[in-house]
C-alpha positions in Angstrom: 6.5 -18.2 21.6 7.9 -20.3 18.7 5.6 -19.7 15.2 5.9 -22.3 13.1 4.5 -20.7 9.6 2.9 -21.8 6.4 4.7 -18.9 4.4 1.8 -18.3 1.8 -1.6 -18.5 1.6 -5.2 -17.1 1.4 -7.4 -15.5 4.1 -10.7 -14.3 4.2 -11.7 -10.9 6.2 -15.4 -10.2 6.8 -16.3 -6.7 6.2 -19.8 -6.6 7.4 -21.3 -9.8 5.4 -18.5 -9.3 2.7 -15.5 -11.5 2.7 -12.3 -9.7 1.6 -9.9 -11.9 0.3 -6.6 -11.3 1.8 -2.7 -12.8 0.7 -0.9 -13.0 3.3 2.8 -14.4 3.0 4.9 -15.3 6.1 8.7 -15.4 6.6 10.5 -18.7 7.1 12.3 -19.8 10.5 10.6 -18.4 13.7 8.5 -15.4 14.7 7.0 -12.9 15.7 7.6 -10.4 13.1 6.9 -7.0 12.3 3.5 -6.4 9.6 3.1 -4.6 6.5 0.3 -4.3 5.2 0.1 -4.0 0.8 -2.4 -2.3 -1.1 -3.0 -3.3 -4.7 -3.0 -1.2 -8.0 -6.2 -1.2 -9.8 -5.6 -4.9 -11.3 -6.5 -6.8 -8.0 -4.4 -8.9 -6.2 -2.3 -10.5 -9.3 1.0 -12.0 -9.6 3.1 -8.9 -9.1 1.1 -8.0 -6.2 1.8 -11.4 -4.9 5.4 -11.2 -5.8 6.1 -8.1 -3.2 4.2 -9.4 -0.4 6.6 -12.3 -0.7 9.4 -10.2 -1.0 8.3 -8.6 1.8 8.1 -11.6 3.7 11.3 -12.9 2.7 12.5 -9.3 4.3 11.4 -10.4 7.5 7.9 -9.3 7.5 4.2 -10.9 7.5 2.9 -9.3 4.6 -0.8 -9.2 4.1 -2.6 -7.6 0.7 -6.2 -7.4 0.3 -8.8 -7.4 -2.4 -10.4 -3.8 -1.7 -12.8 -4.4 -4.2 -14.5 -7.3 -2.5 -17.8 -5.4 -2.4 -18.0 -5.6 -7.0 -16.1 -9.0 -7.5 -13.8 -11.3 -6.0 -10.8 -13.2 -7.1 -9.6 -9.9 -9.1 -6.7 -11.0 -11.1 -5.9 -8.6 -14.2 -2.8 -7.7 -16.3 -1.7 -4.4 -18.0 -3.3 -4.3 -21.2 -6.0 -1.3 -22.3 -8.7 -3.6 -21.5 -7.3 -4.3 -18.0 -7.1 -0.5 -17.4 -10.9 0.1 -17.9 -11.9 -3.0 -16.0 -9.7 -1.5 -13.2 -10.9 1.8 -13.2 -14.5 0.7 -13.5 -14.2 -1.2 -10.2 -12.0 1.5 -9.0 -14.7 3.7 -8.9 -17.0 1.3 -6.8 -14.8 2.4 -3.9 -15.9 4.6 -1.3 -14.0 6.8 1.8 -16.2 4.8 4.2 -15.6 1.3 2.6 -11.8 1.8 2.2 -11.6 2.4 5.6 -13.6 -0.3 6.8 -11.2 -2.2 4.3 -7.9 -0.9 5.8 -9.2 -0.8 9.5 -10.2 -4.2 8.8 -6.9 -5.6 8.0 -4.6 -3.8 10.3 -7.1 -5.7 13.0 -6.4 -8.6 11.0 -2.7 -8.9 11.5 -3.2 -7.0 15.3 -4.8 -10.5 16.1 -2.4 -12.2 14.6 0.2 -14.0 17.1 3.0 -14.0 14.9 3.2 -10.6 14.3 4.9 -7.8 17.0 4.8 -5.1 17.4 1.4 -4.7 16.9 1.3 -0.9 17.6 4.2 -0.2 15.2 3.4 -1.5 11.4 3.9 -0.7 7.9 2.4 0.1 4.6 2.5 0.0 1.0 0.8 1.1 -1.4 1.1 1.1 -5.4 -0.9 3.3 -8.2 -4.5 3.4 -6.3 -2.9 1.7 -3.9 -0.6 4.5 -3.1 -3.5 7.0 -3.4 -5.0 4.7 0.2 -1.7 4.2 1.9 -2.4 7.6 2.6 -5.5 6.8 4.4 -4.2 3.8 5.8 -1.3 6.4 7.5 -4.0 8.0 9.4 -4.6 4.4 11.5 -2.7 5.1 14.7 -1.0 1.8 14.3 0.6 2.4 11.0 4.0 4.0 11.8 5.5 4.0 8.2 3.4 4.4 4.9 5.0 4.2 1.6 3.5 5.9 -1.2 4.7 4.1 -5.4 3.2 6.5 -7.7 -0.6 7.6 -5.9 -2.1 9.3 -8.1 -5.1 12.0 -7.5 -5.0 12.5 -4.1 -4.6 16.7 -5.1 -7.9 16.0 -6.5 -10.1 13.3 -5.3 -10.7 11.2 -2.7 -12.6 7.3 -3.1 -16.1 8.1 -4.0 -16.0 11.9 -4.7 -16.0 14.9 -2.1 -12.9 16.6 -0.6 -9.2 15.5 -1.7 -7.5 13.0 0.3 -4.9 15.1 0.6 -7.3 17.2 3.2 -7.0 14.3 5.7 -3.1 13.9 5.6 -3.2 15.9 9.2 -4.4 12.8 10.6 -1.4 10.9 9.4 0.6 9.5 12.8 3.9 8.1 11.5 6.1 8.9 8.8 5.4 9.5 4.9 7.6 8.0 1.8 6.1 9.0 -1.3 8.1 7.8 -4.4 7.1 9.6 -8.4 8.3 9.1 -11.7 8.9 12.4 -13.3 7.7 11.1 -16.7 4.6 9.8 -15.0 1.4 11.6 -16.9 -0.8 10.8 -14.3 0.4 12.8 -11.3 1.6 15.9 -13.0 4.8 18.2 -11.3 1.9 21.0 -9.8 0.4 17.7 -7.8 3.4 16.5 -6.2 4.3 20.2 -5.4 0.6 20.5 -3.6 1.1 17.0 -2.1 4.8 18.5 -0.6 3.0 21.2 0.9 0.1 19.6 2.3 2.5 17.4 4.6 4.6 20.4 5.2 1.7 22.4 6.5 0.4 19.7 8.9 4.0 18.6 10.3 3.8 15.2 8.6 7.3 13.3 9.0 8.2 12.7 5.3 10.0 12.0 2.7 9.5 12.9 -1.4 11.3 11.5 -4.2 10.8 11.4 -8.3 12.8 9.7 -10.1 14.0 11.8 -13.4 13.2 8.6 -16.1 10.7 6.9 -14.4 7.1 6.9 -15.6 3.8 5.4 -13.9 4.4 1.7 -12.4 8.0 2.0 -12.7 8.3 -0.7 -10.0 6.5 -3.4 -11.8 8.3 -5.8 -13.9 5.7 -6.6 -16.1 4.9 -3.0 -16.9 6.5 -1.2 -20.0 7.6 1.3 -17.4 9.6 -0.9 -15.7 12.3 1.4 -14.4 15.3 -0.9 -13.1 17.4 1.6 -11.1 14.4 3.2 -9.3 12.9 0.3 -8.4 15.5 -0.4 -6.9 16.3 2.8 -5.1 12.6 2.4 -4.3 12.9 -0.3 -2.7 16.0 -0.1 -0.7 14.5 3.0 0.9 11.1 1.4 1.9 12.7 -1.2 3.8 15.2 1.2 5.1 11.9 3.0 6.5 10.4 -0.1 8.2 13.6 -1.5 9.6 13.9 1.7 11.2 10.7 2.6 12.1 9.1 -1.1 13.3 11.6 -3.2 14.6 13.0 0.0 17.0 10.2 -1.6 19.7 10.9 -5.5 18.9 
């Protein structure tokens, strides 16, 4: 089948009566083509959100990123100042275990359906900041083969909502882990990443840690003061490593 595609534009999701806004870019020439699916930090789906999903599509995959907090407000588009932060965190902690879910089921069904996308029992995710903290939920969807991780913070402690750590469900994970850290990063301190190590040890999870010595939080984001050049890069070169090896082995 030759796709013809429209390389970027807006989709809406229903999640029981609530449409969840989704940005889904598309490579150029002809599909199908492997999926990833990206999961925002805590300032919706803004520019540099937008900017690696079309990365990722110019990387050979349909990208799609969705507005998880569709249930609290729409159209989320924030920046990195202190005011931004609390706005964030304050939708942040609308979340819950059973909406994210419904969120990330949701979407991988999304791009399943989608015929410009194959395999559709192999795909990828991404996560950054609270993002990172739900890529590894999304891990635990059989059809998510390779989960990257930028900087999750809290999942020794929390989970969306309150009640057992995420960290508790990483058993359930099916494919392989990447979780990438900044050492200087104050939000997931050394004992956390050290916990997170041996929860995936302890239930034979396929994966990967790395912390980058002077990196801090959000080192990947260009418009972040802790914009970390080199380990953005590194980060980057081994997430698509990951999916090139791990979702186009069925295509």
């Amino acid at each position: 089948m030759v796709i013809k595609p429209k390389t970027q534009t807006w989709e809406a999701i229903d999640i029981n009566g609530s449409s969840m806004e989704t940005y889904v870019a598309i490579p150029e020439g002809t599909g199908p083509w492997p999926a990833v699916l990206v999961l925002m930090e805590i300032f919706g789906v803004n520019a540099h959100i937008r900017d690696v999903t079309e990365q990722l599509a110019k990387a050979g995959y349909v990208a799609a990123t969705i507005n998880y907090y569709h249930r609290s407000t729409p159209n989320l588009e924030l920046g990195y100042t202190d005011r931004d932060v609390a706005v964030g965190r304050k939708h942040k902690d609308t979340t819950t275990m059973d909406g994210v879910m419904a969120d990330l089921t949701a979407a991988v069904n999304y791009l399943k359906n989608r015929p410009d996308v194959s395999p559709k029992d192999a795909m990828g995710c991404v996560g950054f900041c609270y993002g990172g903290h739900l890529t590894y939920l999304a891990a635990t969807l059989p059809e998510v083969k390779a989960a990257v991780s930028f900087y999750g913070a809290g999942v020794a402690e929390t989970r969306p909502g309150g009640g057992a750590p995420t960290l508790e469900e990483v058993s359930k994970i099916h494919g392989k882990l990447l979780c990438l850290f900044g050492e200087l990063d104050p939000l997931i301190p050394h004992s956390h990443t050290i916990q997170t190590v041996r929860a995936l040890r302890d239930a034979e999870v396929e994966h990967e840690v790395v912390r980058y010595p002077d990196a801090g939080h959000g080192f990947f984001c260009n418009q972040r003061q802790d914009f970390h050049p080199f380990s953005a890069q590194d980060a980057w070169d081994r997430m698509t490593g990951l999916f090139q090896q791990e979702l186009r082995a069925s295509t």
